[in-house]
DRENPA-3360 file (N, C-alpha, C; in nm, 2 decimals, always signed):
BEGIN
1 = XXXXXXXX = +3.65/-0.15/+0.80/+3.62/-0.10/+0.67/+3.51/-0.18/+0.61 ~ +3.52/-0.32/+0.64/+3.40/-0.37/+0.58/+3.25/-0.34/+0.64 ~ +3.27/-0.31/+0.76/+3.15/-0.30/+0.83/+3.10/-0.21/+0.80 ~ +3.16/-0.08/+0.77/+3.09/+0.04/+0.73/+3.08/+0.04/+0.57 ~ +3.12/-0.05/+0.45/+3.05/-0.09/+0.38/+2.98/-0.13/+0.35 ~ +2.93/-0.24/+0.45/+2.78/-0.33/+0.48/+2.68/-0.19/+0.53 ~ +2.74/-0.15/+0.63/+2.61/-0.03/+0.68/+2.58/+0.03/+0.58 ~ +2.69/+0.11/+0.52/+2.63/+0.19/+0.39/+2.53/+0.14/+0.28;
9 = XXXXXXXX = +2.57/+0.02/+0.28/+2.50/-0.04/+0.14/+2.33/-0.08/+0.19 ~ +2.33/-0.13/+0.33/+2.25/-0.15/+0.43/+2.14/-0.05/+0.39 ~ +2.21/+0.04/+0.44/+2.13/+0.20/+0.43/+2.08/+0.27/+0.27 ~ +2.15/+0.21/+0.19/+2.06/+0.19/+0.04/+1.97/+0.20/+0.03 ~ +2.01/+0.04/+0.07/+1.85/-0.06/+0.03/+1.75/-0.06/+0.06 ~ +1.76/+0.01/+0.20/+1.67/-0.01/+0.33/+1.57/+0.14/+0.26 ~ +1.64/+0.21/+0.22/+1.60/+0.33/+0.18/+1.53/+0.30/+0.03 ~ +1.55/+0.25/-0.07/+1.52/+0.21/-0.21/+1.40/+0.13/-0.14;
17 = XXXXXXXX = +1.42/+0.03/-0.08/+1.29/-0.02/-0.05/+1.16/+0.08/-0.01 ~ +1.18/+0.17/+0.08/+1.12/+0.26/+0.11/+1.01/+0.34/-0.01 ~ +1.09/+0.38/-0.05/+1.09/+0.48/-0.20/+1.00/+0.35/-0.31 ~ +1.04/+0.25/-0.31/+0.95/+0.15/-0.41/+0.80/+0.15/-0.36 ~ +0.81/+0.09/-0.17/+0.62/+0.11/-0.14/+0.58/+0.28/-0.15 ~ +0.67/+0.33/-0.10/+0.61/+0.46/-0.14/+0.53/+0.51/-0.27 ~ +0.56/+0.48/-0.44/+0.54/+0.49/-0.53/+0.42/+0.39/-0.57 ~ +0.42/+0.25/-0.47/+0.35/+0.16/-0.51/+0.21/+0.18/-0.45;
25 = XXXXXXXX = +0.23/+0.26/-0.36/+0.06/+0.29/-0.30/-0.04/+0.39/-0.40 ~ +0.00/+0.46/-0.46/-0.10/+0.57/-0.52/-0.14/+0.47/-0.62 ~ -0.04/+0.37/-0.68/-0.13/+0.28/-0.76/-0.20/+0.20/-0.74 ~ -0.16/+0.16/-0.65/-0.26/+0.00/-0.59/-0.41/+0.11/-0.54 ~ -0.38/+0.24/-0.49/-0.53/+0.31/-0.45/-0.60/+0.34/-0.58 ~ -0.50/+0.34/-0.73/-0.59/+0.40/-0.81/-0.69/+0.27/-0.84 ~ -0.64/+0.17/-0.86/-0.67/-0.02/-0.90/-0.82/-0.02/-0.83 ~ -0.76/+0.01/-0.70/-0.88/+0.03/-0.62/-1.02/+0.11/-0.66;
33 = XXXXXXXX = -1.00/+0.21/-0.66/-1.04/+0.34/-0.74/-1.09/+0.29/-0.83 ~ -1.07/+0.24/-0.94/-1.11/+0.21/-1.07/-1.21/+0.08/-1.09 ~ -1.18/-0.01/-0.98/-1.25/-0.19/-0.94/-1.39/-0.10/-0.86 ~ -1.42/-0.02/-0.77/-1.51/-0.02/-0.68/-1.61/+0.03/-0.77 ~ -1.63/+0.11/-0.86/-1.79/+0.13/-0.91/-1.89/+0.02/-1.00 ~ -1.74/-0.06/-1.02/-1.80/-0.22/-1.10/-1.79/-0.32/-0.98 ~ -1.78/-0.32/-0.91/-1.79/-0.41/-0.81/-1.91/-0.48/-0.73 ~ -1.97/-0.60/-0.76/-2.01/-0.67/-0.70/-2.01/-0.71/-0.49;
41 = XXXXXXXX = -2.04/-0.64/-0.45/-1.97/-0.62/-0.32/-2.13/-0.64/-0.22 ~ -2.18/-0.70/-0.13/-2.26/-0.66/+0.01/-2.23/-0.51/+0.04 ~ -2.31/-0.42/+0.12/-2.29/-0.30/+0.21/-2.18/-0.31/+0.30 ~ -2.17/-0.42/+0.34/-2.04/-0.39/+0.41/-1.91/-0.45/+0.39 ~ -1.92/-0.53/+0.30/-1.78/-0.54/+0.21/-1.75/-0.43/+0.18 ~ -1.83/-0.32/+0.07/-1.79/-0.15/+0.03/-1.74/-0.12/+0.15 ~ -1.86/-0.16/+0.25/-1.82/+0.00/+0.39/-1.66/-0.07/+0.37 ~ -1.61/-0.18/+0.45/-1.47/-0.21/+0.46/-1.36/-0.18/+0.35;
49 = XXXXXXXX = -1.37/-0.20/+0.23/-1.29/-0.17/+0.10/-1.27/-0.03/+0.12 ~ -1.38/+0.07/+0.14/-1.36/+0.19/+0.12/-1.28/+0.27/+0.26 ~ -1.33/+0.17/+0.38/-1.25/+0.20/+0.53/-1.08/+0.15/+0.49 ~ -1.04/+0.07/+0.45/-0.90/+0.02/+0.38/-0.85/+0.10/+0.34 ~ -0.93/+0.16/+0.21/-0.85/+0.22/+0.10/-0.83/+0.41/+0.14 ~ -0.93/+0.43/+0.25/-0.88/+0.53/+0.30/-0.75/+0.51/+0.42 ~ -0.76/+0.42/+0.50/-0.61/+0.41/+0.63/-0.53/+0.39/+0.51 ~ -0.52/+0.33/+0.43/-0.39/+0.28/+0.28/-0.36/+0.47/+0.27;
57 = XXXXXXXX = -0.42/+0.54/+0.21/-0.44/+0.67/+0.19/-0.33/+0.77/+0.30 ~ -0.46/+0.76/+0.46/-0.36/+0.82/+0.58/-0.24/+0.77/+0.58 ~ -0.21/+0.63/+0.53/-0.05/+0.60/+0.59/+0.02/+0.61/+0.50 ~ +0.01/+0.60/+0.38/+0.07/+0.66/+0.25/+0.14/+0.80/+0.33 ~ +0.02/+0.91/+0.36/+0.08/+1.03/+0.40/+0.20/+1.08/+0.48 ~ +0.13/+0.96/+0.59/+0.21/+0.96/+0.70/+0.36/+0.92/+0.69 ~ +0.40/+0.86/+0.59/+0.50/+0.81/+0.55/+0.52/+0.62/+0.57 ~ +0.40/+0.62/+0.65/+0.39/+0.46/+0.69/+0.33/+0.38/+0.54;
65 = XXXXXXXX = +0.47/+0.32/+0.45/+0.39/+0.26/+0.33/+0.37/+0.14/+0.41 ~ +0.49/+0.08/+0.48/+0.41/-0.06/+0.50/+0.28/-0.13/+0.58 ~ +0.25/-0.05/+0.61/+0.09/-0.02/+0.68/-0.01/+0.02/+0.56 ~ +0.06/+0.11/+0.49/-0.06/+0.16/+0.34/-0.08/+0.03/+0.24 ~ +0.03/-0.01/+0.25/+0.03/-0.16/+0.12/-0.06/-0.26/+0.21 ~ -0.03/-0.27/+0.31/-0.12/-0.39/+0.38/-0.27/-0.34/+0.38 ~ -0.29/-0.23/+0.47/-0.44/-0.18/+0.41/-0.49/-0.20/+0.27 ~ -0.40/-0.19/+0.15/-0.44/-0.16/+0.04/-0.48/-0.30/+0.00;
73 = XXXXXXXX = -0.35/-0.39/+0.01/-0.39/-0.50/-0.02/-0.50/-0.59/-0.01 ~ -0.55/-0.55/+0.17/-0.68/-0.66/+0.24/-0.79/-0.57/+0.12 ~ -0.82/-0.48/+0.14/-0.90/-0.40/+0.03/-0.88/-0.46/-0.14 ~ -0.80/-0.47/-0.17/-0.79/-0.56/-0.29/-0.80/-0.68/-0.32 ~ -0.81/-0.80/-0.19/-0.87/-0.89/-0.17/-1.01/-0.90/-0.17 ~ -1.06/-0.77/-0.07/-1.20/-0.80/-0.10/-1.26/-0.79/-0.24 ~ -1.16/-0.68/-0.31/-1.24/-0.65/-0.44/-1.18/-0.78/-0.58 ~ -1.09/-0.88/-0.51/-1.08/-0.98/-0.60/-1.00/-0.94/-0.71;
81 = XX = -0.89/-0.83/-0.67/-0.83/-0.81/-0.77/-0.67/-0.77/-0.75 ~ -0.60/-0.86/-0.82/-0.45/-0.83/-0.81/-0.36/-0.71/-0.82;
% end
């Protein structure tokens, strides 16, 4: 009985996690979005911020957030902003 109250609860969380990067990408792309026209950047810092913040985009779709948040993030590194 306990074990399948660990699995259940398991399966929550596991799920609520999910659902939280899911919600957290369309913001971290808007941040993005909003940093890149004021941005101080080289040609190929852009090219890469904007290569990022589009795969962050595809994997969002894909359902892959934790691939979208990492994209997103190296991209928000480049643009120096939390």
């Amino acid at each position: 009985m306990k074990r399948l109250a660990f699995a259940a609860l398991a399966a929550v969380l596991t799920s609520a996690s999910s659902v939280a990067f899911a919600n957290s990408c369309p913001k971290e792309m808007k941040a993005i979005d909003a940093a890149l026209p004021k941005a101080k950047l080289s040609a190929s810092q852009m090219s890469e911020v904007k290569k990022l913040r589009a795969e962050g985009e595809t994997h969002h779709k894909a359902g892959k957030h934790s691939e979208s948040m990492a994209a997103l993030n190296k991209a928000k590194g480049i643009l120096n902003i939390k």
